[in-house]
N, C-alpha and C positions, 0 to 999 in steps of 0.2 A: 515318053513324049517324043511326037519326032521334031527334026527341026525347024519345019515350018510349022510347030504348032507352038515348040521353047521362043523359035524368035517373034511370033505373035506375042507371046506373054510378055516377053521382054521390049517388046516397044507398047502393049500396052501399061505395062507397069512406068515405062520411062515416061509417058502420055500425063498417066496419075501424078507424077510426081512433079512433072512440070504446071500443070495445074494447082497444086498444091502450092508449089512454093509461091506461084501468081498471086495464088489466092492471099495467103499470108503475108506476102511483102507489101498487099493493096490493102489489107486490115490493118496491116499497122502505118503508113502511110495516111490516108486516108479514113481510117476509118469503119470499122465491120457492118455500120449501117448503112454508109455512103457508099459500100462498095458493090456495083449490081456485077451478076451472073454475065453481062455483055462487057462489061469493063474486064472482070474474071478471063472469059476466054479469050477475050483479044489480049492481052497480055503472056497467054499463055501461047498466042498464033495456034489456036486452037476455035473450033464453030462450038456454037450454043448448045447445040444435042451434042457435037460429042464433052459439052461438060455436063451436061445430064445424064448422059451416059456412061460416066466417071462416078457422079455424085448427085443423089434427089436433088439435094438443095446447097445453096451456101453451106448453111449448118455445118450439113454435113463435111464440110470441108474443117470446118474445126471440131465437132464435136464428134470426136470417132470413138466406136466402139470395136472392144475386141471382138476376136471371130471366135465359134463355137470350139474350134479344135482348139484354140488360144487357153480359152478356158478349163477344155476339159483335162489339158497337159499339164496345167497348172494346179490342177487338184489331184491329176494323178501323182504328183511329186510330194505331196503333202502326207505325210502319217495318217491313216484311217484311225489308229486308236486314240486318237485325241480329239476333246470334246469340238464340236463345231466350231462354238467361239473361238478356238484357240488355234485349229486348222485356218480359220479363215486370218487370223493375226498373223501367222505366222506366212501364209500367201504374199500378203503385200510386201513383205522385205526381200521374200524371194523373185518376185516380178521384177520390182524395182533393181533389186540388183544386175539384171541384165541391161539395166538402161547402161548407154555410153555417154560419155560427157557431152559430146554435142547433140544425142534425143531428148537430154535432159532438158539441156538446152532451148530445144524445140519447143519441148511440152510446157516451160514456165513460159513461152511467148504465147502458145494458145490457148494455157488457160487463164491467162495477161487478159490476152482477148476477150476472153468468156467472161473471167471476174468484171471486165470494163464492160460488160453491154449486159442491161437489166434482163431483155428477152431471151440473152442465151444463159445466166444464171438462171433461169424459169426453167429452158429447154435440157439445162446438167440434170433436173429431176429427172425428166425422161429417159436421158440417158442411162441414169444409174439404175431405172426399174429393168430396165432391159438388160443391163449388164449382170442384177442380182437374178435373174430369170435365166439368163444363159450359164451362172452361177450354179443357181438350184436344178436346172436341169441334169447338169454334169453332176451334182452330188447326189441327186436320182437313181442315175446311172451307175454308179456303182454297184457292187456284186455284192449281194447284202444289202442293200440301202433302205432302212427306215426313216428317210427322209419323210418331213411332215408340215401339219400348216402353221407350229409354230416356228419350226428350223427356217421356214419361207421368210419368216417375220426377223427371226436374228440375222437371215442374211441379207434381207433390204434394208434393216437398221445401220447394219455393217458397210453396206454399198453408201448408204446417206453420210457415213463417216468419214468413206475415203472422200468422198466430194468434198465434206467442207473443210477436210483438211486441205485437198487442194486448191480448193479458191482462199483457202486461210494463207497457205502458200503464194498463192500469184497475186494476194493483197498484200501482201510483205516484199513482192518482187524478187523472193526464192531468198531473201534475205537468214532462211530458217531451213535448216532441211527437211522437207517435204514429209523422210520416215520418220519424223519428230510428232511433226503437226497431226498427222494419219495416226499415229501412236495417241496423242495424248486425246483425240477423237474418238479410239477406241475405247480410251481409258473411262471417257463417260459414262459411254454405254455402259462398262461395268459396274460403275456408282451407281449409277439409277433402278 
């Protein structure tokens, strides 16, 4: 990359992030419903398209999904010889362990957020379909892969787990640790 194309990135990334943090200090102040898109970027000394330009919507300022390569690193790390379920168990502690104490941090304030507003606990479905589709895509891809339309169904069962372990999570106010609550989520799934 040259370096007017690294220092473009690097002030757009510092752009997102100032946004970001607007956005988040207005949700919890405030309010996630009270808080409009012009309040957002004037906070951020930033205009309206370029917070569209950042982010579709509010939502999506709190409800982020990983990116494709996110995911597909994430199961290229995992053991191919072990059964799905168990690849995909084994996923979540290894993700989580890269978190640092203050993203943790973060993410029990945004999903604080989510858990507290009815229409964004609705909109985490959506999320997690997306998230277990960018999932199943990557485990597609593999070399070999007899991925199928029941493995689809164990890994959107699995994606609906880690969600309610996290909003089980940010109703406790992280009181619990997260790889606890996502663990004993998973656990269901296997009783049933």
């Amino acid at each position: 990359m040259s370096e007017s194309g690294d220092w473009r990135s690097r002030r757009w990334q510092a752009t997102h992030q100032k946004i970001y943090d607007a956005a988040m200090r207005l949700f919890q102040e405030v309010g996630f419903e009270r808080a409009s898109v012009g309040q957002i970027a004037a906070a951020a000394k930033v205009s309206v398209p370029t917070f569209y330009a950042h982010y579709p919507s509010k939502e999506h300022v709190v409800m982020q999904l990983p990116t494709a390569d996110e995911i597909t690193a994430l199961v290229a790390a995992l053991p191919r010889e072990l059964p799905l379920r168990e690849r995909i168990r084994l996923a979540v502690p290894l993700w989580l362990s890269a978190w640092t104490p203050e993203f943790r941090e973060a993410q029990l304030i945004r999903w604080r957020i989510i858990a507290g507003v009815p229409s964004l606990r609705t909109r985490a479905a959506e999320f997690e379909r997306v998230t277990a589709g960018l999932l199943a895509d990557a485990l597609r891809a593999e070399p070999g892969s007899t991925f199928g339309p029941a493995d689809a169904v164990v890994v959107t069962a699995h994606m609906t787990a880690l969600t309610a372990g996290a909003l089980a999570w940010a109703d406790g106010n992280g009181e619990r640790k997260l790889e606890e609550l996502v663990d004993e989520a998973f656990e269901a799934l296997q009783r049933r």
